[in-house]
TORRO-470934 format. One record per residue (C-alpha): x, y, z; residue in three letters; residue number from 1. Coordinates in Angstrom, 2 decimals. Example, Ala and Ser with C-alpha at 12.3 -4.5 7.8 and 13.67 -1.06 7.14 Angstrom:
! residues 2
+---------+---------+---------+-----+-----+
|    east |   north |      up | res |   n |
+---------+---------+---------+-----+-----+
|   12.30 |   -4.50 |    7.80 | ALA |   1 |
|   13.67 |   -1.06 |    7.14 | SER |   2 |
+---------+---------+---------+-----+-----+
This chain:
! residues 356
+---------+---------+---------+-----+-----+
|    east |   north |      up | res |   n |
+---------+---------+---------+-----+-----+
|   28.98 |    6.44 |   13.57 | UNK |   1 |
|   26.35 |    3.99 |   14.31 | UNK |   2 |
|   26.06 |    1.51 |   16.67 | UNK |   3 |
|   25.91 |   -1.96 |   15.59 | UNK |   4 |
|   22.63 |   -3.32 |   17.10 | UNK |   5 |
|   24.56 |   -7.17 |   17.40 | UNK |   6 |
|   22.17 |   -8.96 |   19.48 | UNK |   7 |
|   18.91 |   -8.04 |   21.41 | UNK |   8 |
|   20.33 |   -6.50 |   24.29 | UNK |   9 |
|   17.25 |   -3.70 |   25.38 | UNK |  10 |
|   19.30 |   -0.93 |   25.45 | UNK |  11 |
|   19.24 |   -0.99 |   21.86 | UNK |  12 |
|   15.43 |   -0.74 |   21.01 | UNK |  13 |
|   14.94 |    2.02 |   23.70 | UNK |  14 |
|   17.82 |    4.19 |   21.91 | UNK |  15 |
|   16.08 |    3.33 |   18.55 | UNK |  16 |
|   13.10 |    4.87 |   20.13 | UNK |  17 |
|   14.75 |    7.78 |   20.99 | UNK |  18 |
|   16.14 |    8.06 |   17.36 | UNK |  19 |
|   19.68 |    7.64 |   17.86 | UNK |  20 |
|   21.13 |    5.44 |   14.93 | UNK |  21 |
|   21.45 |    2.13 |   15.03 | UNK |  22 |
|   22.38 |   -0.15 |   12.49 | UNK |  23 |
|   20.97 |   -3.19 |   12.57 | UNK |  24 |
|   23.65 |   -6.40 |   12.20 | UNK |  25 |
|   22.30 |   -7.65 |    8.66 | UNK |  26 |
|   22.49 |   -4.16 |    7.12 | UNK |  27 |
|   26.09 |   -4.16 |    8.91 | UNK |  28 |
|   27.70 |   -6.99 |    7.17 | UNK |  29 |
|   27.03 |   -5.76 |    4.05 | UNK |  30 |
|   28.47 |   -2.07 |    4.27 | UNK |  31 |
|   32.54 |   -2.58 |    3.71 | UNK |  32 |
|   33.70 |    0.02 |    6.76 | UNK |  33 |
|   35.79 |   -1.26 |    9.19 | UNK |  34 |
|   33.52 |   -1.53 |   12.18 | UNK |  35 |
|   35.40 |   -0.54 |   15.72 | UNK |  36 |
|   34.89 |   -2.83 |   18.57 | UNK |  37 |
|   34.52 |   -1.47 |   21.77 | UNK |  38 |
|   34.11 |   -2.56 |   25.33 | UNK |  39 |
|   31.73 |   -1.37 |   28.38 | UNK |  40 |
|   33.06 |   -2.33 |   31.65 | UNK |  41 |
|   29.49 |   -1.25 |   33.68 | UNK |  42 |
|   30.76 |   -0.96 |   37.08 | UNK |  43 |
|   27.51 |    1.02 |   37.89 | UNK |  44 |
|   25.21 |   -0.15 |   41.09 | UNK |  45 |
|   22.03 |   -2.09 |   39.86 | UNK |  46 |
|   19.41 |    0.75 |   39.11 | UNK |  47 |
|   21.89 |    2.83 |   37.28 | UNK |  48 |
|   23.27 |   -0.44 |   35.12 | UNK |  49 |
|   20.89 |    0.28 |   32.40 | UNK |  50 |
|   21.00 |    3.98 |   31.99 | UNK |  51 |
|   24.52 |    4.11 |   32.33 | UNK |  52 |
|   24.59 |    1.44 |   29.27 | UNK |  53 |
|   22.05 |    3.97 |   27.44 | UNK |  54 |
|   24.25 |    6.91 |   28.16 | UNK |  55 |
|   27.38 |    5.56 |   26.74 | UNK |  56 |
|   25.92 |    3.98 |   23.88 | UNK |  57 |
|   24.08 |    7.40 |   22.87 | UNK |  58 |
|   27.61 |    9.20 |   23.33 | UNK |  59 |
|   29.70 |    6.50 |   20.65 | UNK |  60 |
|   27.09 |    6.57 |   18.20 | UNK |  61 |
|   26.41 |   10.31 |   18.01 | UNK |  62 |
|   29.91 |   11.12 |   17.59 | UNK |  63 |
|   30.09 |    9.55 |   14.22 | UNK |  64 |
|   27.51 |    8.75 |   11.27 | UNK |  65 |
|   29.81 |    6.54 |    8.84 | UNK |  66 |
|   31.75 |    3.84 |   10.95 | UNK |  67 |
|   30.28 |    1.37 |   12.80 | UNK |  68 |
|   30.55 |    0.58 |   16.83 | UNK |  69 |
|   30.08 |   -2.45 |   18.12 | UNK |  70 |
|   29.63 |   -2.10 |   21.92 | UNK |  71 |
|   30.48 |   -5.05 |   24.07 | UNK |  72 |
|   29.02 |   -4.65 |   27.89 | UNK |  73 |
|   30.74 |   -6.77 |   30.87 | UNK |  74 |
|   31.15 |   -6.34 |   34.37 | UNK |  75 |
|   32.66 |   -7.65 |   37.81 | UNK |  76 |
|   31.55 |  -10.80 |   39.45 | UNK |  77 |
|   32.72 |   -9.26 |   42.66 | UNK |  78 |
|   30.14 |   -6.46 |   42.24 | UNK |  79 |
|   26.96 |   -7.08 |   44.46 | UNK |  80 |
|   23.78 |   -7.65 |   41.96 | UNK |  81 |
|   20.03 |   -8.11 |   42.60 | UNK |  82 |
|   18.70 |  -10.99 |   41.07 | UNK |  83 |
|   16.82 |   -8.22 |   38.26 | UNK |  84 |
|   20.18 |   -7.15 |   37.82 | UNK |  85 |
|   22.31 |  -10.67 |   37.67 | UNK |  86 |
|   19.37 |  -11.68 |   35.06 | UNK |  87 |
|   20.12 |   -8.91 |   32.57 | UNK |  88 |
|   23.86 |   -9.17 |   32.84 | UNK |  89 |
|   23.66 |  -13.15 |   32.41 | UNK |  90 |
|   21.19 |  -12.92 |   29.27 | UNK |  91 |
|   23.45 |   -9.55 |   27.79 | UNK |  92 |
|   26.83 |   -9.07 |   28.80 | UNK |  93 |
|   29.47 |  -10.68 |   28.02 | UNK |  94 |
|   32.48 |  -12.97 |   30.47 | UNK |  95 |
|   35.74 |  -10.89 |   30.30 | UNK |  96 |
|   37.38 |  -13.90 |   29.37 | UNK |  97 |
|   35.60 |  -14.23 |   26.14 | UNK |  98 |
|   36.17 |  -10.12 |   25.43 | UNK |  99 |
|   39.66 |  -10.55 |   26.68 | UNK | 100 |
|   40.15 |  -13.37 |   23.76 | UNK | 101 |
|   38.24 |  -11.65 |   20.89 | UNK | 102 |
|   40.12 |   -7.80 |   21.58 | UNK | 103 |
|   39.19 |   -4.36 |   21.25 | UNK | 104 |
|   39.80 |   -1.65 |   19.72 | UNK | 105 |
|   38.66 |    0.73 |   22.67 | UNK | 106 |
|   37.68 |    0.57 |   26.32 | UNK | 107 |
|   35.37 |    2.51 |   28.14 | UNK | 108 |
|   35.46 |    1.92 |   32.15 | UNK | 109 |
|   32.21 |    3.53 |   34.51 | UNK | 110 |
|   32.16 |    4.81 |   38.01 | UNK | 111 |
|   30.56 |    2.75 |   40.50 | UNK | 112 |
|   29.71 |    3.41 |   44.30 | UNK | 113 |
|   31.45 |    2.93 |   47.30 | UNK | 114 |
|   31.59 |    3.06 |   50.66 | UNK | 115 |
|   35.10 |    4.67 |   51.63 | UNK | 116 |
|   37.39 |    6.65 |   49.79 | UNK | 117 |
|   40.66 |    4.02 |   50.15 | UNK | 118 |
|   38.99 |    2.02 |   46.76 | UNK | 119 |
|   42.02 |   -0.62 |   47.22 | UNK | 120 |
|   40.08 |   -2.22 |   49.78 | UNK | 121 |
|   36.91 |   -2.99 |   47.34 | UNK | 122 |
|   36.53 |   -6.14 |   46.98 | UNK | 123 |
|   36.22 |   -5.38 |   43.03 | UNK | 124 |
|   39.61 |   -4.12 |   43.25 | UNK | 125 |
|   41.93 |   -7.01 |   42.32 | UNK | 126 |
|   39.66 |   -7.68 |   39.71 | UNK | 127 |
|   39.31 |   -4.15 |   37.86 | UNK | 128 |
|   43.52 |   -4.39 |   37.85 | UNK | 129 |
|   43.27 |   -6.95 |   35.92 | UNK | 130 |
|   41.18 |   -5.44 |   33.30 | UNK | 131 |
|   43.04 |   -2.46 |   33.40 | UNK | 132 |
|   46.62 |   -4.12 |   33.39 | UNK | 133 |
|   44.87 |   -6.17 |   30.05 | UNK | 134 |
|   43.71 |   -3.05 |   28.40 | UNK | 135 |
|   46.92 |   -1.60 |   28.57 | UNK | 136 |
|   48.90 |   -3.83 |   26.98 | UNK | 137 |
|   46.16 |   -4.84 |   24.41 | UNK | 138 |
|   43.58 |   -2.25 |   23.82 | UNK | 139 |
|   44.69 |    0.77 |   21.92 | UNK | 140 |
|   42.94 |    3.25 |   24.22 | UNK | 141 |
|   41.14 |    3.20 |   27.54 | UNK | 142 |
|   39.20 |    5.60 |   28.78 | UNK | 143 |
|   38.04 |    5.99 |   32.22 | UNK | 144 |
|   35.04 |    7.62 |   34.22 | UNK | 145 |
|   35.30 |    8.96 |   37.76 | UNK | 146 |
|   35.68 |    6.08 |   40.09 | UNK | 147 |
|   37.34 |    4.59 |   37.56 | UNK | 148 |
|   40.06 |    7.39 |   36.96 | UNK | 149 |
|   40.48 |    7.53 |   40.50 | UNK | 150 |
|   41.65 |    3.93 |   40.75 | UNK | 151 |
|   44.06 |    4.04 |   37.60 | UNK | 152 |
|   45.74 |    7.21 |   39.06 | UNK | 153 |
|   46.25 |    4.92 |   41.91 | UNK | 154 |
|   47.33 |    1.93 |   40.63 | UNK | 155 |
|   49.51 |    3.37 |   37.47 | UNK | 156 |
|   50.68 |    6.31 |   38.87 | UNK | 157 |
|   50.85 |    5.58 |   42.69 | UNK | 158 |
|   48.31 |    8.72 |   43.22 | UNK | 159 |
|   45.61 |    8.26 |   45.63 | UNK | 160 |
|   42.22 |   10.34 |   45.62 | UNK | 161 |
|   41.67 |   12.28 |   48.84 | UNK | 162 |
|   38.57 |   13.12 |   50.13 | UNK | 163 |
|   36.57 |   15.73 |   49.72 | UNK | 164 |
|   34.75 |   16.30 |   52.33 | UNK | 165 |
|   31.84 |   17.23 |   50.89 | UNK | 166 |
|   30.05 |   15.78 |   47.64 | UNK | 167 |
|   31.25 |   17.78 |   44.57 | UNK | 168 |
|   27.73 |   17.99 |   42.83 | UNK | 169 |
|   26.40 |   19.89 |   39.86 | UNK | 170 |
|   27.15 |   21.39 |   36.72 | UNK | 171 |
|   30.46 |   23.66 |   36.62 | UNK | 172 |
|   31.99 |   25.52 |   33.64 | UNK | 173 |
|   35.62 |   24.50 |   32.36 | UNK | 174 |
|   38.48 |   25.97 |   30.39 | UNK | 175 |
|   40.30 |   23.88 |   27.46 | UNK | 176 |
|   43.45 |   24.40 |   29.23 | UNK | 177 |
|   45.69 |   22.63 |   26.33 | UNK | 178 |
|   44.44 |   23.45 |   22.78 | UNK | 179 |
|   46.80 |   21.36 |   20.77 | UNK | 180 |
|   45.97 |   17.88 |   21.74 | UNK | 181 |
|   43.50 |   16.85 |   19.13 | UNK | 182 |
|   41.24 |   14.91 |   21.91 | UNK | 183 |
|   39.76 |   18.69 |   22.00 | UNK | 184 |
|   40.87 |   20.42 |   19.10 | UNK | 185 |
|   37.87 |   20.91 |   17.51 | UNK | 186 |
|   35.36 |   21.72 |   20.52 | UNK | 187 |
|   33.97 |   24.73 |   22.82 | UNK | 188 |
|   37.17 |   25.99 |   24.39 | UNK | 189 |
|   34.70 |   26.66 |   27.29 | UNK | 190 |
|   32.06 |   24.26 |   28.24 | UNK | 191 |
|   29.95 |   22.73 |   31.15 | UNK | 192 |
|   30.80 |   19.22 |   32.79 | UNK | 193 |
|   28.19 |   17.81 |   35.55 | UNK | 194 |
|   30.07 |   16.15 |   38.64 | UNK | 195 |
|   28.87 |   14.30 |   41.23 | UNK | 196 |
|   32.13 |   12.75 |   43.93 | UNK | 197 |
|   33.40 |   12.98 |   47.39 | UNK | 198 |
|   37.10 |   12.58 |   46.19 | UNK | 199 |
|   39.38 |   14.00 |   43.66 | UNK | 200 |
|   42.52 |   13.52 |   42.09 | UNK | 201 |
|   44.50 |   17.33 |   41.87 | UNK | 202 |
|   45.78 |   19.08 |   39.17 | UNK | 203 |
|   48.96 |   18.35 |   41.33 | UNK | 204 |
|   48.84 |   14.63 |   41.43 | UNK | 205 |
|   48.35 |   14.57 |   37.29 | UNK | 206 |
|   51.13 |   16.43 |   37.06 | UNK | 207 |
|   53.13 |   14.37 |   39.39 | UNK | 208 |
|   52.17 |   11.11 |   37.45 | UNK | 209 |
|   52.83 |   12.60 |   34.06 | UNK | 210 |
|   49.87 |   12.95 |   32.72 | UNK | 211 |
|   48.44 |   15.48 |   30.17 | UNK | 212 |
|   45.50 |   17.84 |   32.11 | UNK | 213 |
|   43.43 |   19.13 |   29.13 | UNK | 214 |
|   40.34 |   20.37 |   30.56 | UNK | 215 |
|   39.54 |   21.69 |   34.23 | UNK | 216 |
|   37.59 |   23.83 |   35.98 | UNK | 217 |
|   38.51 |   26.37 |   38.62 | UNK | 218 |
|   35.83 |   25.42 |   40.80 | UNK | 219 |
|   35.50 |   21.47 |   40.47 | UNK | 220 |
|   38.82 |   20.80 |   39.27 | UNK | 221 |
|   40.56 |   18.76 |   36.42 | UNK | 222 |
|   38.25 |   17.33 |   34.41 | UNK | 223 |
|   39.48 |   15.55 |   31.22 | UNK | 224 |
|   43.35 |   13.78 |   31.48 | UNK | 225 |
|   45.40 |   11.59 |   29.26 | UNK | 226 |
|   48.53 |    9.72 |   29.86 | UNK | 227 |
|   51.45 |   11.20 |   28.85 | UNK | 228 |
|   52.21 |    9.33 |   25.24 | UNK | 229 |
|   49.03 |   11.02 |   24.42 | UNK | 230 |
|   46.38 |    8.50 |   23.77 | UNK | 231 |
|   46.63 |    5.13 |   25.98 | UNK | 232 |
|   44.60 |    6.28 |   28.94 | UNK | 233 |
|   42.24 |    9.08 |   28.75 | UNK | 234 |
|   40.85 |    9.81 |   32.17 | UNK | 235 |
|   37.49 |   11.97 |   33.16 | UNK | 236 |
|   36.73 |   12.78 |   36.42 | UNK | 237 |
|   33.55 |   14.66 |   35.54 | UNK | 238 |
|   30.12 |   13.09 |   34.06 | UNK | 239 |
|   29.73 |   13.91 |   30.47 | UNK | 240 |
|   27.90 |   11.17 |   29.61 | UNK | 241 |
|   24.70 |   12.61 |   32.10 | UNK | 242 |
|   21.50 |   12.51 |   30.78 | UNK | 243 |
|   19.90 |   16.26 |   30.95 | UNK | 244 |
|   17.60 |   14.46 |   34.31 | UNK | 245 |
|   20.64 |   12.59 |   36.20 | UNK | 246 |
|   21.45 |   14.92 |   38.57 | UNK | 247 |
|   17.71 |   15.96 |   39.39 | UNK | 248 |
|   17.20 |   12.26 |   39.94 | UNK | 249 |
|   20.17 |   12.01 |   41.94 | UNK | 250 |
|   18.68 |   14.52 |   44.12 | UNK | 251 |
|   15.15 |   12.69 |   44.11 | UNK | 252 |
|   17.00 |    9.60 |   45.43 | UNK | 253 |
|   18.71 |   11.41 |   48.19 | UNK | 254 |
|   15.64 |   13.48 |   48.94 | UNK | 255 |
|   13.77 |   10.11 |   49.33 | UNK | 256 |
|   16.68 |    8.88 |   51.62 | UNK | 257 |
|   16.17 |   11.64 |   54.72 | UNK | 258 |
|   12.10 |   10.70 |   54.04 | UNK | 259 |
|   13.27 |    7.38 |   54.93 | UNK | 260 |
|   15.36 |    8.34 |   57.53 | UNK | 261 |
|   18.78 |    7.13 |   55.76 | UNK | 262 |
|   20.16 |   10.12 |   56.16 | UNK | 263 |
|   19.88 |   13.15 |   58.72 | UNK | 264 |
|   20.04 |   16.08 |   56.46 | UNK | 265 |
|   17.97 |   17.38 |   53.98 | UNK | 266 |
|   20.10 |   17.59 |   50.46 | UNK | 267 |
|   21.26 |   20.39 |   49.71 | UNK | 268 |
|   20.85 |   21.17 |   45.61 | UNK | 269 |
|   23.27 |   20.51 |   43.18 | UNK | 270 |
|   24.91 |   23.45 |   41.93 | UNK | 271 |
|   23.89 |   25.21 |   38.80 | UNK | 272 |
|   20.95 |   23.23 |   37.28 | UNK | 273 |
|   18.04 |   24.63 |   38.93 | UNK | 274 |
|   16.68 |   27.93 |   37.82 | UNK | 275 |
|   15.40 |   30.12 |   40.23 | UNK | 276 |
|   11.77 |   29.48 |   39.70 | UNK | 277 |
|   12.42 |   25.74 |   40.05 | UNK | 278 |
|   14.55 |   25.92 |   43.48 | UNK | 279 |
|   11.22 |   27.71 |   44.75 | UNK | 280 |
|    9.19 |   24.90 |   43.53 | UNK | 281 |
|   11.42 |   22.24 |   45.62 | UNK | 282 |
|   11.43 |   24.79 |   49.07 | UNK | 283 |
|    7.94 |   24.47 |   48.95 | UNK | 284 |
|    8.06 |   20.64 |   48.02 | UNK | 285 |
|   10.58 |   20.44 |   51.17 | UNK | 286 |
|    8.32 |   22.41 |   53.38 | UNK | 287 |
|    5.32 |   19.98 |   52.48 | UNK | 288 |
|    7.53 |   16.97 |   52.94 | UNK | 289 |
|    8.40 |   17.79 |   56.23 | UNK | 290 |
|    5.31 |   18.83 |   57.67 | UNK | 291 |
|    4.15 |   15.50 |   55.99 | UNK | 292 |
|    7.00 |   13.32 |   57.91 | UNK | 293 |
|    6.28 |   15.74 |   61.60 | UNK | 294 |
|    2.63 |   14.41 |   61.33 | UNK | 295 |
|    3.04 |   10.56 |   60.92 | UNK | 296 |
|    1.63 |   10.71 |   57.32 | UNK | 297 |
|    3.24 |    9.71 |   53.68 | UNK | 298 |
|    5.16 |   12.48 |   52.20 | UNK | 299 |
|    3.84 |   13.77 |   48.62 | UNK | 300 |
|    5.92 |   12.87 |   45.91 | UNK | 301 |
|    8.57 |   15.13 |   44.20 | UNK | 302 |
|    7.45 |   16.73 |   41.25 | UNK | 303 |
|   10.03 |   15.72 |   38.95 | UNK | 304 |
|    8.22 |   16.09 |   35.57 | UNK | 305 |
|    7.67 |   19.69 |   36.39 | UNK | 306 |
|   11.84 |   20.29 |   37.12 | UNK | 307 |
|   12.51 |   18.30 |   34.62 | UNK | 308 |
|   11.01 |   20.50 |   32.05 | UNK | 309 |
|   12.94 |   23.39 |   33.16 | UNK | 310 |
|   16.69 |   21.72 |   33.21 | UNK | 311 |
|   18.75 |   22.74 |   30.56 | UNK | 312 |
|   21.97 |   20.09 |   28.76 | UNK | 313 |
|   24.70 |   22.74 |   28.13 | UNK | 314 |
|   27.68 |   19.65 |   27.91 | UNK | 315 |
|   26.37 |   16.95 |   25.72 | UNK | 316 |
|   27.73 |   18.97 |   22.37 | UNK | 317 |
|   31.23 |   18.89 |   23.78 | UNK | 318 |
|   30.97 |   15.03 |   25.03 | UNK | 319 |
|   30.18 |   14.16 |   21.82 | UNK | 320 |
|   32.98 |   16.32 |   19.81 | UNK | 321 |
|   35.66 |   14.41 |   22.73 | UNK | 322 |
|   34.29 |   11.11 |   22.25 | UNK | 323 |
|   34.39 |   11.63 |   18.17 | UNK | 324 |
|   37.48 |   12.74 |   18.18 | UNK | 325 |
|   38.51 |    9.78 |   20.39 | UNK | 326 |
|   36.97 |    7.39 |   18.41 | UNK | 327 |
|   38.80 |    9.17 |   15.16 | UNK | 328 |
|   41.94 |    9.03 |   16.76 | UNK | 329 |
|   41.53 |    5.13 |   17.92 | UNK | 330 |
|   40.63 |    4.53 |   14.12 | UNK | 331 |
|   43.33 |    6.49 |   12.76 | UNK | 332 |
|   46.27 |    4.00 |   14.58 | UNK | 333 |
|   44.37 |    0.84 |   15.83 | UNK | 334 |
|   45.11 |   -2.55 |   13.97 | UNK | 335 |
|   43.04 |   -4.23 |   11.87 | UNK | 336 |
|   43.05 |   -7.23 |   14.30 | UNK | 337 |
|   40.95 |   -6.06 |   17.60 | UNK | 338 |
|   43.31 |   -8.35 |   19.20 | UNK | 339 |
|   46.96 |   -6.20 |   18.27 | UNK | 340 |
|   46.77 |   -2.47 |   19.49 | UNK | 341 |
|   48.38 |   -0.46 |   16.79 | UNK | 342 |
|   49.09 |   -0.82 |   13.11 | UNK | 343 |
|   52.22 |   -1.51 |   12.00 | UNK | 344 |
|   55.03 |    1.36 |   12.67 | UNK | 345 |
|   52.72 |    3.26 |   15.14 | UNK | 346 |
|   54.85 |    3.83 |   18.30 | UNK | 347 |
|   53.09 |    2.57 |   21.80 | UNK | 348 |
|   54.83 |    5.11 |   23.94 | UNK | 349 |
|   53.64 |    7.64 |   21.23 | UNK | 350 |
|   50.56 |    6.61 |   19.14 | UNK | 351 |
|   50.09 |   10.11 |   17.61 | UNK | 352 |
|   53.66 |   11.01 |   17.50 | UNK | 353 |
|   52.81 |   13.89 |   19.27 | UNK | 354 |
|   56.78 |   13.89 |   20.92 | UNK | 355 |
|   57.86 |   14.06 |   17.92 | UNK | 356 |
+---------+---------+---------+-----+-----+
């Protein structure tokens, strides 16, 4: 399904450059499919707005190539922006109030960063309830990344993350653990998920709140949830939308952060993405960096083009088959007026009549 290139928003032109698909507007009108509208709440800290845009975009339109997306980006005025930042969401993104009028057919909702792990006291909470209480009522499904997850489970379901204590970070294998919901019917009943948290949600606390656990792993935990009618909330708590370099980049920016002195530790590496040869090609960068920082002089940079040559994607086949089949389900049930949820006769406590 291609994306619907509906204004000049740069995101666009750098995915056409990458070849994804995308349609532009003109050529849209004039094919008789009915387009899907969907929305982007980018909750993502300023230098990740962009690629996190680029990464969502690039999952919805590779997970079909005959309807067409039309993506609609907004955000929090509560979040804190650079003036770069404020800029591009003024000139691209759209109010909530005007998305909130027009409808959609689908929500997606990003992580963001925070300080603590009690995300009630953000002061993007209130705000993000808002959307979310909207989007339930109006949108025919929502689906939520991380952070995001985190503060549904709270807010629906009266199920608070706990922490951690430790970052969850890397690339972990995970089971299809229910193989009749058709969210993952048709993909690897095994497959990686990259994570990067300090908090979770248990397999425990879905449970308790109803929900459906479909995919989890037994080292980093449930990864993909829906709500229990099946369709309205779908919840990740992994990163499937990663680019192949986010977690090595990740690590760059904490790496930079103790050559700063931000932070007192060296990083340790995320978990299954480096090869062997490549974690020996970042001991010796460390090694250099240090004796660098001991002696009062500028630390060498990381050599990021070399490890990213050797990083392997071994999730983005499976993202894609979820989000298609998300998307296919959405289509199957959502009304022709982005405004109304469901056709006609379609059930809202059970959209796929999987209770049946």
């Amino acid at each position: 399904m291609p994306i619907v290139a509906h204004n000049d928003l740069p995101a666009f032109e750098r995915l056409r450059g990458e070849g994804q698909n995308i349609l532009p507007s003109d050529r849209a009108i004039a094919q008789d499919i009915r387009e899907l509208h969907i929305g982007l709440l980018n909750m993502m800290p300023d230098a990740a707005l962009a690629a996190t845009e680029r990464q969502f975009f690039r999952l919805v339109g590779q997970s079909n190539q005959i309807a067409q997306f039309y993506v609609h980006p907004f955000t929090l005025d509560e979040l804190p922006r650079s003036p770069q930042a404020q800029a591009h969401i003024e000139r691209w993104y759209e109010p909530f109030g005007q998305v909130r009028e027009q409808g959609l057919d689908a929500l997606i909702i990003t992580g963001a960063n925070v300080a603590g792990s009690d995300i009630a006291q953000e002061p993007f909470w209130r705000p993000l309830m808002e959307v979310v209480d909207w989007a339930c009522e109006s949108v025919t499904s929502t689906l939520c990344s991380c952070l995001a997850t985190h503060a549904v489970m709270q807010f629906r379901y009266g199920q608070p993350r706990g922490p951690l204590g430790f970052k969850r970070w890397g690339v972990y294998a995970h089971r299809v653990v229910d193989r009749t919901h058709p969210l993952v019917t048709s993909v690897n009943t095994l497959f990686d998920v990259p994570h990067s948290r300090f908090n979770e949600v248990s397999r425990e606390q879905f449970d308790a709140a109803g929900a459906r656990v479909l995919a989890e792993s037994e080292t980093a935990g449930v990864h993909l949830a829906v709500s229990g009618d099946g369709l309205r909330l779908v919840m990740f708590q992994g990163h499937p939308e990663y680019d192949t370099v986010s977690l090595l980049k990740e690590y760059k920016r904490e790496v930079n952060r103790f050559a700063a002195g931000a932070r007192p530790d060296y990083p340790p590496f995320p978990e299954n993405i480096f090869s062997r040869k490549s974690a020996a090609v970042l001991e010796e960068y460390r090694h250099m960096l240090e004796h660098e920082l001991d002696r009062g002089r500028r630390p060498p940079e990381l050599p990021e083009d070399r490890i990213a040559a050797t990083l392997d994607n071994t999730w983005r086949d499976t993202a894609e088959g979820v989000i298609g089949n998300w998307m296919g389900l959405i289509y199957r049930v959502t009304n022709n007026d982005r405004r109304i949820p469901f056709m006609p006769g379609v059930d809202p406590d059970d959209p796929l009549g999987l209770r049946r």
